[in-house]
C-alpha positions, 0 to 999 in steps of 0.5 A: 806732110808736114814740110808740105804745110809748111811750105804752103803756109810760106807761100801763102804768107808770101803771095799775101805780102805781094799782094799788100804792097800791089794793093798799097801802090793802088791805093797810094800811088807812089810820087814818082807817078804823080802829076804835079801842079803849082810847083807842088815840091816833091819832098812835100808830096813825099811826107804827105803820102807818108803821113797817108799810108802810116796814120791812117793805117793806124786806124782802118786799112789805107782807102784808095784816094780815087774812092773819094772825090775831091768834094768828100776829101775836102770834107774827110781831111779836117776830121781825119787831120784832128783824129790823126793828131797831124799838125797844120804842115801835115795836113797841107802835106796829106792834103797836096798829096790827096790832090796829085793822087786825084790828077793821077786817076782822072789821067786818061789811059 
């Protein structure tokens, strides 16, 4: 019986962590799937989802980029820059990455 919980309990911790990293690419999708535009390196697109994924996690979950319009990230950034204690780069970087991740979402499938 034991072995029995033991062995769901791995399965679960396993089915979790797919699921995180499914959720992860949802809500940031990786680079290599982003559109650029205006020469938009992608070293720079790179750092700014970087930036994305690590300090906003510090403080709440990684919200899907698509859930706000660019209207509302122009709003989001410069609060959440200055919480986030990011540098003028960073936020440039963040904020570049946020836009190619819009262009993502509004591709027609």
């Amino acid at each position: 019986m034991e072995h029995k919980i033991t062995l769901h309990a791995g399965l679960l911790a396993i089915t979790g962590m797919m699921t995180a990293c499914v959720s992860l690419e949802h809500a940031a999708p990786p680079v290599a799937l982003l559109p650029t535009a205006n020469g938009m390196a992608s070293a720079k697109l790179a750092l700014g989802r970087e930036l994305y994924i690590t300090k906003c996690a510090k403080c709440h979950l990684v919200e899907p980029v698509k859930d706000y319009s660019a209207t509302e990230w122009s709003k989001i950034m410069p609060e959440m820059a200055e919480k986030s204690k990011l540098n003028a780069a960073e936020t440039e970087a963040v904020t570049d990455y946020v836009a190619a991740a819009l262009r993502l979402a509004d591709r027609p499938l």
